[in-house]
C-alpha positions in Angstrom: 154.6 153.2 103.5 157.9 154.9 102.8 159.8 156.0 105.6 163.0 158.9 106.4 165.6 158.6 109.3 166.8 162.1 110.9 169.7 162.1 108.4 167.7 161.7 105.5 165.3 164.3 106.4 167.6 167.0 104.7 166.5 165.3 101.3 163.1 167.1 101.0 163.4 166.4 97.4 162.1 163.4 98.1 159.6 164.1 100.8 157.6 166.3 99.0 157.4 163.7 96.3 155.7 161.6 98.7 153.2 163.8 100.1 152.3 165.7 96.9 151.3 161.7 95.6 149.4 161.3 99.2 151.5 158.9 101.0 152.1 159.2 104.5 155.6 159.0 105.6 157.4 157.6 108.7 160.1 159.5 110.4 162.4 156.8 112.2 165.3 157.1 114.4 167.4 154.5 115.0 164.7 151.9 113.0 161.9 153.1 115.7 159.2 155.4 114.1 159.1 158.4 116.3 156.3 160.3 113.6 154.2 160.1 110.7 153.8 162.8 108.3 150.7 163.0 106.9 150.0 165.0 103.9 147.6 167.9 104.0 144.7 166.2 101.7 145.0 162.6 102.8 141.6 160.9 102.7 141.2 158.9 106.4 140.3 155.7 106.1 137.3 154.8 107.7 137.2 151.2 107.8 134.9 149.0 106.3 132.1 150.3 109.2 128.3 149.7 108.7 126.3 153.0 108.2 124.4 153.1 111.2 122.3 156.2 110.9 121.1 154.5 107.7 119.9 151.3 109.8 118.5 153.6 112.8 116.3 155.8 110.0 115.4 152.3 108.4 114.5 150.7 111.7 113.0 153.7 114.1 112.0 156.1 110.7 111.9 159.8 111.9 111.3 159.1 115.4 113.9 160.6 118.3 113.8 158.0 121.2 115.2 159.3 124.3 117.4 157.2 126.4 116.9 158.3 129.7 114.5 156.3 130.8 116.7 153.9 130.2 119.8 155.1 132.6 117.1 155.8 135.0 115.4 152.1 135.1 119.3 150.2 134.7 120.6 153.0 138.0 118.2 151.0 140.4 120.0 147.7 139.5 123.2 148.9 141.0 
């Protein structure tokens, strides 16, 4: 990830290069990154994360299961 101190800030030259090719950029001072500029159409990363409302639908189908009884029966335990 490229990164700017304060000082080299003035350069937008080279700034906007970097956010008009979608890399986010570190602002440092003094070696410690105090911000990240992100560019406006980044893509977030989400992870490598299961898809869980395709395992709920493939499990429960088009059922809504309501959880309540649930908190109600685990409150009595405490």
């Amino acid at each position: 990830m490229p990164s700017v101190n304060m000082r080299q800030l003035r350069d937008t030259k080279k700034l906007k290069t970097w956010l008009r090719a979608g890399k986010t950029v570190e602002l440092r001072e003094r070696d410690r990154v105090i911000a990240r500029i992100v560019p406006e159409n980044a893509v977030e990363s989400h992870g490598n994360w299961p898809d869980f409302e395709a395992i709920a639908k493939e499990i429960f189908g088009d059922r809504k299961l309501s959880g309540s009884h649930l908190v109600i029966r685990e409150r009595g335990r405490y």
